[in-house]
Wavefront OBJ file of the C-alpha trace (Angstrom):
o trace
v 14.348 -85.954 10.998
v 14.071 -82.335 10.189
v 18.065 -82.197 9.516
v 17.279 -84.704 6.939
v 14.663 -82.537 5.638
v 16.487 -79.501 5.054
v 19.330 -81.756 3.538
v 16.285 -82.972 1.383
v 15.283 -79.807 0.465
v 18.618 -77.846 -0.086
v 19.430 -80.810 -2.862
v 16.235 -79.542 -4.892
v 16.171 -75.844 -4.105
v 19.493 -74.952 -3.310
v 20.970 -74.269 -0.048
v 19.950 -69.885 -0.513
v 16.513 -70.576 -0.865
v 14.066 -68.906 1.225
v 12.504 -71.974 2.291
v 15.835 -73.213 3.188
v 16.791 -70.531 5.269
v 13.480 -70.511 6.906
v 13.988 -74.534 7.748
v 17.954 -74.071 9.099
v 16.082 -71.646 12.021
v 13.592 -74.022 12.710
v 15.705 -76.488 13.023
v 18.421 -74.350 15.066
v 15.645 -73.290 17.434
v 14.438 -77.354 17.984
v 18.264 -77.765 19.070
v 17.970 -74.691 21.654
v 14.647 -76.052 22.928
v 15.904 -79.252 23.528
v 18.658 -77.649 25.833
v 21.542 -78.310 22.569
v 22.880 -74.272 22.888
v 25.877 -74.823 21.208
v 24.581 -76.780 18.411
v 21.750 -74.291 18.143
v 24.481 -71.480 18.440
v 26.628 -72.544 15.735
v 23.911 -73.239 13.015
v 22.110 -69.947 13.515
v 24.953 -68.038 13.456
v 26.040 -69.675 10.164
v 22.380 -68.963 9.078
v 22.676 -65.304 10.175
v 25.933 -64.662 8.018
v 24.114 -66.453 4.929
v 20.803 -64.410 5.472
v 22.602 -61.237 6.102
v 24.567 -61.724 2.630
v 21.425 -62.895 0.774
v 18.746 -61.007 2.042
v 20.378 -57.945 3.582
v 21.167 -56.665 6.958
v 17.406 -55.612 7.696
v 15.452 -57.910 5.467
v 12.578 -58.648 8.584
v 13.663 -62.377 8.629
v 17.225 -61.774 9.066
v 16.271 -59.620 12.279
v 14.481 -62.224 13.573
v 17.448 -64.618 12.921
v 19.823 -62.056 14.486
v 17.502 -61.613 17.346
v 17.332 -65.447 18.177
v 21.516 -65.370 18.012
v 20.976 -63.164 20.466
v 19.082 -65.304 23.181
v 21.370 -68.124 22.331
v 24.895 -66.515 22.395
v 23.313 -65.675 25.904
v 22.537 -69.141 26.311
v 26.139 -70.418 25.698
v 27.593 -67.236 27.704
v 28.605 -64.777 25.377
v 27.283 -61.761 27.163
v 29.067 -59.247 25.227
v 27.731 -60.774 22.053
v 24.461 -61.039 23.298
v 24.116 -57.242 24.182
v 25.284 -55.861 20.696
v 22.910 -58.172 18.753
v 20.291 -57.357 21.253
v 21.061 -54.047 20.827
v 20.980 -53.516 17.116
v 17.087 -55.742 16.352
v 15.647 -52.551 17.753
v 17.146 -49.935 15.654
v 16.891 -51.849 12.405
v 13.504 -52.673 13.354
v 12.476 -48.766 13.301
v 14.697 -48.815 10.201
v 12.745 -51.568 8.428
v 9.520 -50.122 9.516
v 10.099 -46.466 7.723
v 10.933 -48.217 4.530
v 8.187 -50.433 4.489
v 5.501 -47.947 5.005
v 6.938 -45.782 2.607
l 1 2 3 4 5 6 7 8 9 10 11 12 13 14 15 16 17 18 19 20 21 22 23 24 25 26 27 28 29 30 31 32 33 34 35 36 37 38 39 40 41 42 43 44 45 46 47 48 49 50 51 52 53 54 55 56 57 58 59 60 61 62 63 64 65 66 67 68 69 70 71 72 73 74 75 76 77 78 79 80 81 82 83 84 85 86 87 88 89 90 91 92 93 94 95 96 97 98 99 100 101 102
């Protein structure tokens, strides 16, 4: 059903929209907690590389995107990939933080 809706809603507002995106990880992380890594893998990180491009490398929804590719490329064993995402929320995070209170 929520697949359905984001197909719904991408028609109208266009598959960039903020309300898109936000949709794609909710439906991403339903996959993950029903125990479907892969599936919740492979949208997220296609959400990721849209996110990053639209809304920038540090944009605070794009680190929480990145952060949940983290937990699930550890999920489907990619170790390696899980440490560098894990890795870099934290900086951009303090990075985000400066130029928001600025």
């Amino acid at each position: 059903i929520a697949s359905d809706a984001v197909a719904r809603l991408t028609k109208t507002a266009g598959s960039e929209h903020h309300h898109v995106l936000t949709s794609r990880s909710y439906v991403a992380m339903k996959h993950a907690l029903l125990g479907h890594f892969a599936e919740a893998y492979a949208e997220n990180a296609a959400l990721l590389e849209v996110m990053t491009r639209t809304m920038g490398d540090e944009h605070p929804a794009t680190l929480v995107v990145r952060n949940n590719q983290s937990l699930l490329a550890r999920k489907v064993g990619k170790l390696e990939e899980a440490r560098a995402l894990a890795e870099a929320v934290p900086s951009a995070r303090r990075t985000t933080a400066r130029w928001q209170s600025s």
